[in-house]
KEPAZA-166093 format. One line per 2 residues: number of its first residue (from 1); their letters; for each residue y, x, z of N, C-alpha, C. Coordinates in steps of 0.05 Angstrom, whole numbers. Each point is the difference from the previous one (the first is absolute). Layout:
N
NUM) A) Y,X,Z,Y,X,Z,Y,X,Z | ...
//
This chain:
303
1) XX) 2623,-1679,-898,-11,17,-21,4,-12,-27 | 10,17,-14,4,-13,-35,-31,3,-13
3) XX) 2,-18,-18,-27,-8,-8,-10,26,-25 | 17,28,-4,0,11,-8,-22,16,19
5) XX) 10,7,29,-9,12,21,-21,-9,8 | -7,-35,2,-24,-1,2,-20,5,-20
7) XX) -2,-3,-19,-18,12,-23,-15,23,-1 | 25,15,4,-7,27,12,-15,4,16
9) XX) 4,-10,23,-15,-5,26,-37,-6,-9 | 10,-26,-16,-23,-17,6,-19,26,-30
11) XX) 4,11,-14,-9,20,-23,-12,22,26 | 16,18,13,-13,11,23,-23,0,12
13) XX) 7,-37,14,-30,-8,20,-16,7,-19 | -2,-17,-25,-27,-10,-26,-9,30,4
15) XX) 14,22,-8,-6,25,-10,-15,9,19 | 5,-6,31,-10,18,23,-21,-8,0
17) XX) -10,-27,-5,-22,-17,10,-18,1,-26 | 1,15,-20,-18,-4,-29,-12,21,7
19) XX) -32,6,-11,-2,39,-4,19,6,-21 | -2,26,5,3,28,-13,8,-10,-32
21) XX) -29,-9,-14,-1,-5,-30,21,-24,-3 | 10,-15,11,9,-28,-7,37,3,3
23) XX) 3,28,16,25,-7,10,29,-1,-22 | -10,14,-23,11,4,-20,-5,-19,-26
25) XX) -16,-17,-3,-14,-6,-17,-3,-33,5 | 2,-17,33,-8,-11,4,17,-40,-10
27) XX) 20,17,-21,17,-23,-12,-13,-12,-28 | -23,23,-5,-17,-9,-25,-29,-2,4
29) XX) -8,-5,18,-31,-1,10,-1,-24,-11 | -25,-9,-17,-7,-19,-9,-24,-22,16
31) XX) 3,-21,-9,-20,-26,24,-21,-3,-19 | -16,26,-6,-22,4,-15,-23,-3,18
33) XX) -14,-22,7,-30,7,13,-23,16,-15 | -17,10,10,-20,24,1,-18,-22,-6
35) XX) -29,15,-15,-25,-20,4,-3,-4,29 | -24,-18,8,-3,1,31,-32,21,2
37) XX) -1,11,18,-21,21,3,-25,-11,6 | -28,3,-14,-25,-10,7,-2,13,27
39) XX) -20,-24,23,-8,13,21,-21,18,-5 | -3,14,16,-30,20,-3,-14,-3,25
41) XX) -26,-4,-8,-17,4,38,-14,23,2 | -1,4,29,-16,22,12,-28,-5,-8
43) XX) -21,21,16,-25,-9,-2,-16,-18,10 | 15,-9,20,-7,-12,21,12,-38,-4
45) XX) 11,4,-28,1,-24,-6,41,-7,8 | 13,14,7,28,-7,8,19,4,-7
47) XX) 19,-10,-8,18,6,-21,16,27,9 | -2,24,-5,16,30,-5,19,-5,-3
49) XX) 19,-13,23,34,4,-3,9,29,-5 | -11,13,10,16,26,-8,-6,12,-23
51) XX) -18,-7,-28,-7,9,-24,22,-14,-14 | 13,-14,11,6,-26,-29,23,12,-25
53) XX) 16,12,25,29,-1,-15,3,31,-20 | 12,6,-17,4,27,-11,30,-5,2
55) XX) 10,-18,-8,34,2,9,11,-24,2 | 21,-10,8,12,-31,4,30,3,-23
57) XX) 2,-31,-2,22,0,-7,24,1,16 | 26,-13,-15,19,11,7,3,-14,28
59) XX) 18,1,20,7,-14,22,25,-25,-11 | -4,-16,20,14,-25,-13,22,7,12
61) XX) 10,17,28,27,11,13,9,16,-30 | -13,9,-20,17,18,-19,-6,-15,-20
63) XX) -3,-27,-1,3,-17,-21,-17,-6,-22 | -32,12,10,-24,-7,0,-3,-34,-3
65) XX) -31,-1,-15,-2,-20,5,-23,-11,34 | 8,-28,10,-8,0,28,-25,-1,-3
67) XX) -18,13,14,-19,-4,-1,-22,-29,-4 | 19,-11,9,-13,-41,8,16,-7,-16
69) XX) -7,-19,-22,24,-21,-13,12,-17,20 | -15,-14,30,10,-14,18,-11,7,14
71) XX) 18,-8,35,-11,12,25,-17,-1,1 | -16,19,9,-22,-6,25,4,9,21
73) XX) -14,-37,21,12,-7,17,-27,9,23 | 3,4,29,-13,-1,16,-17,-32,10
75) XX) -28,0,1,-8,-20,7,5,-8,27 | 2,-29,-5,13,-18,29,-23,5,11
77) XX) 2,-18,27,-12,1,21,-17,-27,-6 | 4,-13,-12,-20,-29,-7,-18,4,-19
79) XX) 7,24,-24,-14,7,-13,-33,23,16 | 24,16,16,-13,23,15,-27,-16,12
81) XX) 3,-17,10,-7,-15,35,-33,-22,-31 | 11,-6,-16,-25,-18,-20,-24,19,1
83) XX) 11,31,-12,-17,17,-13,3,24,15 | -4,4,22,2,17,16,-15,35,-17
85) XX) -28,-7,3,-20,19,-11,13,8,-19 | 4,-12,-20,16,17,-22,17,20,-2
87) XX) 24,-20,26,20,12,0,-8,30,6 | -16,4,25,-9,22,12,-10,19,-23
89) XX) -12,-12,-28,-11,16,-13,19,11,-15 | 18,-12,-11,26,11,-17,22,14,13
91) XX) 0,0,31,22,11,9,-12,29,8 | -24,8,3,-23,17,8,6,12,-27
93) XX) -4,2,-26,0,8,-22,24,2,-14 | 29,-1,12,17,-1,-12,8,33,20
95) XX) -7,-2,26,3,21,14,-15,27,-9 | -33,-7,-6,-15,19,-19,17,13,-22
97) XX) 0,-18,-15,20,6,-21,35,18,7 | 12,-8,18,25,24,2,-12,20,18
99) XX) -20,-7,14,-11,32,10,-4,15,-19 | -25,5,-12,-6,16,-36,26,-1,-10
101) XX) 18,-16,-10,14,0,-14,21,22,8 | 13,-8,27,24,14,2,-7,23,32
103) XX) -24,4,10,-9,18,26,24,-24,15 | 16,-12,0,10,-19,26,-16,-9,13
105) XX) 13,-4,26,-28,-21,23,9,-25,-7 | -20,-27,-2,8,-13,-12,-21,-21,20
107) XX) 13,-15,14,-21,-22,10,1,-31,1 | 1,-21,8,1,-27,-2,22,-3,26
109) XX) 23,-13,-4,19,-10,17,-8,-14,14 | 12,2,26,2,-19,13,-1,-30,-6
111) XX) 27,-5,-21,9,-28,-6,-9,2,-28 | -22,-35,2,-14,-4,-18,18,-2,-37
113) XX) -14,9,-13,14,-4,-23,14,37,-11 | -5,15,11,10,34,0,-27,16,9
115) XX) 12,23,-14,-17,29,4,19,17,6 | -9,18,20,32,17,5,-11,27,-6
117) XX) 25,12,-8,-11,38,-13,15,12,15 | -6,28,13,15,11,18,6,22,-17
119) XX) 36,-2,0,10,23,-23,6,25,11 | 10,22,-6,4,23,15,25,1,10
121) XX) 15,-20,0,24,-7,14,25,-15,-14 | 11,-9,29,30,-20,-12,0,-6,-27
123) XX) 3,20,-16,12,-1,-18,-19,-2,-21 | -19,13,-8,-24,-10,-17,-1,-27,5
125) XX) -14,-12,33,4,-32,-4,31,-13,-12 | 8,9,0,37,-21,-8,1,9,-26
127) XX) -5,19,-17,-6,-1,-25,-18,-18,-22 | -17,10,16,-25,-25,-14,-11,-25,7
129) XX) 14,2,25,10,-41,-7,26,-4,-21 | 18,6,-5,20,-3,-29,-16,7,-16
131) XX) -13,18,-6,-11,1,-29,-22,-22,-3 | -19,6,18,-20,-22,6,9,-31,-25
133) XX) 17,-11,22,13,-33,5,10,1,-35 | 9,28,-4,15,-2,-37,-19,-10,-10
135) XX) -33,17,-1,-16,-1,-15,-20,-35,4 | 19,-13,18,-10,-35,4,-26,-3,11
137) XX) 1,16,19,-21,-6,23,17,10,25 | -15,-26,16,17,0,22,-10,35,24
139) XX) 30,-6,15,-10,24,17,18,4,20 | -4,10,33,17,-8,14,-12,38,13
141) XX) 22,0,21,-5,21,16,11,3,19 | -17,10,23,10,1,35,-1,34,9
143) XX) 23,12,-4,2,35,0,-18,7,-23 | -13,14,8,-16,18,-15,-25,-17,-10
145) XX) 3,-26,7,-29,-10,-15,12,-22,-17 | -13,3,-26,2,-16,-20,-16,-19,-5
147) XX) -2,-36,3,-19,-11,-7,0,-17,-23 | -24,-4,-25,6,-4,-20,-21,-29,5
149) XX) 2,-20,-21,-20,-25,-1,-30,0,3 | -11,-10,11,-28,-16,-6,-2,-19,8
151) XX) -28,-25,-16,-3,-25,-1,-25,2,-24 | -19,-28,26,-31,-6,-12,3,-2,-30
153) XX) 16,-14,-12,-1,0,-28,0,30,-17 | 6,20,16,10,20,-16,-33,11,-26
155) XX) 6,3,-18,-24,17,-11,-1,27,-9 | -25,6,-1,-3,36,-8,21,11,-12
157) XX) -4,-14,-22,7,10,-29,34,0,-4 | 7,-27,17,29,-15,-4,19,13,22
159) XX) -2,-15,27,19,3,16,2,23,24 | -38,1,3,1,27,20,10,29,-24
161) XX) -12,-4,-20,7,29,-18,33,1,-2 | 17,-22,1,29,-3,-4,4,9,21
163) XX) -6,-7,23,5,8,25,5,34,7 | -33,9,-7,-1,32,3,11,7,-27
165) XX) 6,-1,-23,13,14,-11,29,5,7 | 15,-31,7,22,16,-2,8,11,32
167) XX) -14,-2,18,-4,21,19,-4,30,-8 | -17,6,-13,-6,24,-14,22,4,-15
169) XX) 20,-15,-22,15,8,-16,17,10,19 | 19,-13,20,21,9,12,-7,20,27
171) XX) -15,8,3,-9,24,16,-6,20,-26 | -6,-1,-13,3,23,-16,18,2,-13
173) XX) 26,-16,-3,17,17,-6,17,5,23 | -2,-12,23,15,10,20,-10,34,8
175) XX) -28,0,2,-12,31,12,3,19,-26 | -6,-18,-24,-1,27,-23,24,7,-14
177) XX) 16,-26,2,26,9,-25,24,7,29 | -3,-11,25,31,0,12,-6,21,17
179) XX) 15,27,-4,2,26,20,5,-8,25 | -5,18,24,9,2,22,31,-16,2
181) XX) 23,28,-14,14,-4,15,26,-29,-22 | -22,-18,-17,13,-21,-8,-13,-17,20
183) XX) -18,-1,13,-17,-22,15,23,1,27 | 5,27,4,23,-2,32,25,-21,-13
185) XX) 5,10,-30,28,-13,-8,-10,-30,0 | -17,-7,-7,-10,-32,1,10,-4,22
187) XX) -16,10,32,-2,-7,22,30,3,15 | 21,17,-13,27,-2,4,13,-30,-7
189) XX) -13,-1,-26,14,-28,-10,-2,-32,11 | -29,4,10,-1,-25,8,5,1,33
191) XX) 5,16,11,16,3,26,25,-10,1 | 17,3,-31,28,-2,-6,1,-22,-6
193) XX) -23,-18,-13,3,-25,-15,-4,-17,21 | -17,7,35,-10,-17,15,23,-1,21
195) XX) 21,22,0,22,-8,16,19,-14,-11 | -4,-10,-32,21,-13,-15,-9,-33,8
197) XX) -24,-6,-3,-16,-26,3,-26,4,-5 | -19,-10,23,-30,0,-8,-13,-2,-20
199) XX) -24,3,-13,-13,-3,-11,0,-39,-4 | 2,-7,-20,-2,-27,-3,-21,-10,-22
201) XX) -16,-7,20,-42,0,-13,0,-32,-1 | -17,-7,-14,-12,-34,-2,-11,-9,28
203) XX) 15,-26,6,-19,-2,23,-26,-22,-4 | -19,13,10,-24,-16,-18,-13,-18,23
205) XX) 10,1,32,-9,-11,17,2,-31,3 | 16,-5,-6,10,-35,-1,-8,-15,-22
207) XX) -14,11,-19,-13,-9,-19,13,-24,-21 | -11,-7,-14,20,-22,-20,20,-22,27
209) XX) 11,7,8,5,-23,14,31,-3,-8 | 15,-29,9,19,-17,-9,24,27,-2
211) XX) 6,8,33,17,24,6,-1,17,-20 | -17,11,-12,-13,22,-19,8,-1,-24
213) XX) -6,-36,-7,15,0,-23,27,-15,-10 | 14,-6,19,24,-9,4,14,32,-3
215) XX) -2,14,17,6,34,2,2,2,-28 | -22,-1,-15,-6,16,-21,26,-18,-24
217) XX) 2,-22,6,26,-13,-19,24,12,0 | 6,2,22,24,3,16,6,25,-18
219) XX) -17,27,-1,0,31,-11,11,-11,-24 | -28,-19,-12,6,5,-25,27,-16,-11
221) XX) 13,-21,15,20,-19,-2,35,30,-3 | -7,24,24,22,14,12,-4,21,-38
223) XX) -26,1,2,5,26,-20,3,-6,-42 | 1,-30,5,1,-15,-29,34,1,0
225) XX) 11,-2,22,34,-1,12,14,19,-19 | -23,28,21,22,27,-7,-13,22,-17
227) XX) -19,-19,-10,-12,22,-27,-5,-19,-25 | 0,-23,12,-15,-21,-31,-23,8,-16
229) XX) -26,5,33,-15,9,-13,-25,-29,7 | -11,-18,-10,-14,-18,2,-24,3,6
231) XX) -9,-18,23,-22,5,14,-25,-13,-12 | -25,18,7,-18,1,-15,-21,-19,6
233) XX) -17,-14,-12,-27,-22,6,-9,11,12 | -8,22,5,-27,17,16,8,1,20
235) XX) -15,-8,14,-10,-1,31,-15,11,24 | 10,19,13,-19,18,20,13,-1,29
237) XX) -15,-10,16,8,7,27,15,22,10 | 30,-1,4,1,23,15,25,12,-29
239) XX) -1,-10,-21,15,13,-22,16,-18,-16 | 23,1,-3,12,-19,-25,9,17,-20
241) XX) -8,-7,-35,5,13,-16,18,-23,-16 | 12,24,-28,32,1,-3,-6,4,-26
243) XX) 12,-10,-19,-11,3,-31,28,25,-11 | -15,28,-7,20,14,-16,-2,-4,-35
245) XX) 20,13,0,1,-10,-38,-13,26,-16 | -22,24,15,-25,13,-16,-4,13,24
247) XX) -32,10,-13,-11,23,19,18,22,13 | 13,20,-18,19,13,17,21,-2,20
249) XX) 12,-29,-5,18,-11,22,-19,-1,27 | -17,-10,-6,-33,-4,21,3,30,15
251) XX) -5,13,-9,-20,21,2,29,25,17 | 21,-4,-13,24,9,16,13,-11,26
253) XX) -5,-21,-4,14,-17,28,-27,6,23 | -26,0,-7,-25,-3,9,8,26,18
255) XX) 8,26,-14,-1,26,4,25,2,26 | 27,-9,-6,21,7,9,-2,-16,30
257) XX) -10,-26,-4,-8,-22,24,-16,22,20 | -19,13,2,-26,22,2,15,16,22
259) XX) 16,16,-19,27,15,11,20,-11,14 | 5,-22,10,14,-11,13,-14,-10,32
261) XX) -25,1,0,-17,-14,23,-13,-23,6 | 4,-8,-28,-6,-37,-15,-28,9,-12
263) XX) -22,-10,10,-26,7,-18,8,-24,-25 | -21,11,-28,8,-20,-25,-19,17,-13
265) XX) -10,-27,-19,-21,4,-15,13,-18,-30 | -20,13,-17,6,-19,-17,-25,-16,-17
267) XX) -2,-21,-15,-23,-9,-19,19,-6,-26 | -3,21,-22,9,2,-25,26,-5,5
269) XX) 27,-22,-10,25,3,0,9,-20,34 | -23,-1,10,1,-21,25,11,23,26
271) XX) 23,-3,11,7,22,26,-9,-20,26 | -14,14,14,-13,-19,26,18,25,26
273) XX) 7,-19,15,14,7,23,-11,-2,30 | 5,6,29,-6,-12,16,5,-26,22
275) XX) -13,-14,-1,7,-27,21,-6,11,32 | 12,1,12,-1,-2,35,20,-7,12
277) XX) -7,-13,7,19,-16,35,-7,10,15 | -5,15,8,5,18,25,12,24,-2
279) XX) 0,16,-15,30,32,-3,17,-14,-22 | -8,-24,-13,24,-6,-24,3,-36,1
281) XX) 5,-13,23,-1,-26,5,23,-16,-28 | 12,10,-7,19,-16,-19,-5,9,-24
283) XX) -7,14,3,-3,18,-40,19,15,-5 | 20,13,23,21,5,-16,3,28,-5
285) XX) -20,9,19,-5,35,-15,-15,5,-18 | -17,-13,-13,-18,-5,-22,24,-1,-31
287) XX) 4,-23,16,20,-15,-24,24,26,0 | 12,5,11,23,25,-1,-9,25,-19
289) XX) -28,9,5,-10,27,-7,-6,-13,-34 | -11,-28,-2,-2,-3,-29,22,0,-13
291) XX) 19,-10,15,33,0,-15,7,24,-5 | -13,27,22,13,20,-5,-10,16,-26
293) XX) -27,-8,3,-11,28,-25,5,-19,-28 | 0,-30,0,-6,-10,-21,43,16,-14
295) XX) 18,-2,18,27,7,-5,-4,28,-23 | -24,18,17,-2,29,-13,-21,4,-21
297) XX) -11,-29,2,-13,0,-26,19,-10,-21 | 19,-13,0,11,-2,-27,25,12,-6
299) XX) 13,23,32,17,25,-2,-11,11,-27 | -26,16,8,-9,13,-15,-13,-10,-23
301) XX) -4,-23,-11,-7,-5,-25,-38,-1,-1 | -1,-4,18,-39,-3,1,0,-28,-22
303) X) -27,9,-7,-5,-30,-17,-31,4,-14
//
């Protein structure tokens, strides 16, 4: 394929996978954050997830700003296992919260450190884990159920409200801005993208360990090669980031990566990628897909 053809291509996916409002528009969306919304309580003393919002900002998939300046991460199991009670209390109220918020069923996972939301299928879940992970909170999904972070530290105000909002943001624009029959075209696409190569997610199970971050060199060693793009101080289990030269380089590669089957997030001009040894043991489909879009980012003159 000439890199004319993929552009094209890769302009397509973006378009199929944006709503409605963005699909034309979505080369000038600005990384403007919104105030953040006061909580409101019921009478009964509890915070009214479902009063809060009158509208959200933009989505970070259309070049929004992310909701989190940096991940948020799911609490460990050493954390979990100190403060048990807590945990129970914040993972209990993060579920409250996308119930009111979004009518999803929403209950406490199995595996400690998640809350899982049951979407209305395939494809709602495989959507909003990519938008999710843009907006820098972590998020994983098994079919139709989507599970997003909790951990004892989390607070009211801070990490559970980050939590349910951007739960709430990307279900509403999946149910309110994306029609029927673009949600089938989604669900065409990532059928097409999953017989090209899986989904390639962070793996967060092996935790900081030696393998993990030897892996994570290696990426960034393959993709400094064939993009000369220099790897970043920041540090997250499961992700190696890549220094671009501005936000829109970010925010395009972030997008086109998305479209390719590579989850990618970004923090300001920082591109964060996925680490796993187990569907990507060498880095070299990671490293390939950054070579590819970073190629069609400077085809086309992004900057």
């Amino acid at each position: 394929m000439t890199i004319v053809a993929a552009l094209e291509a890769l302009d397509l996916r973006i378009k199929t996978l944006l709503p409605e409002e963005y699909r034309d528009r979505y080369e000038n969306v600005q990384s403007t954050p919104m105030g953040s919304a006061a909580l409101k309580y019921d009478a009964g003393g509890q915070v009214a997830w479902d009063q809060i919002w009158g509208s959200f900002c933009d989505l970070a998939m259309a070049g929004g700003p992310p909701h989190k300046g940096k991940l948020l991460e799911p609490g460990t199991q050493a954390a979990i296992d100190a403060d048990f009670d807590r945990y129970d209390e914040v993972a209990e109220e993060i579920c409250r919260g996308i119930r009111l918020a979004t009518g999803l069923r929403a209950y406490v996972a199995p595996d400690p450190g998640w809350v899982s939301v049951t979407c209305h299928g395939d494809a709602m879940a495989g959507w909003l884990v990519r938008a999710i992970v843009m907006e820098n909170v972590a998020a994983r999904r098994r079919g139709a159920i989507l599970e997003v972070p909790a951990a004892p530290h989390f607070r009211l105000e801070k990490e559970i409200k980050n939590v349910i909002t951007v739960v709430a943001k990307t279900s509403h624009y999946w149910l309110r801005h994306i029609p029927d029959d673009q949600q089938r075209a989604i669900a065409e696409l990532f059928t097409t993208m999953l017989a090209e190569s899986p989904l390639l997610e962070p793996d967060l199970s092996s935790g900081d360990s030696k393998k993990s971050r030897d892996l994570a060199a290696r990426i960034a060693a393959q993709i400094q090669r064939t993009s000369n793009l220099q790897e970043s101080t920041r540090r997250y289990v499961g992700w190696v980031g890549v220094e671009c030269s501005s936000v829109g380089v970010a925010v395009w590669m972030m997008r086109a990566l998305v479209a390719t089957n590579v989850l990618a997030r970004r923090e300001e001009t920082t591109l964060f990628v996925p680490v796993n040894s187990a569907s990507d043991p060498r880095g070299a489909i990671v490293a390939a897909a950054v070579a590819r879009v970073h190629q069609c980012a400077v085809t086309r003159g992004v900057s």
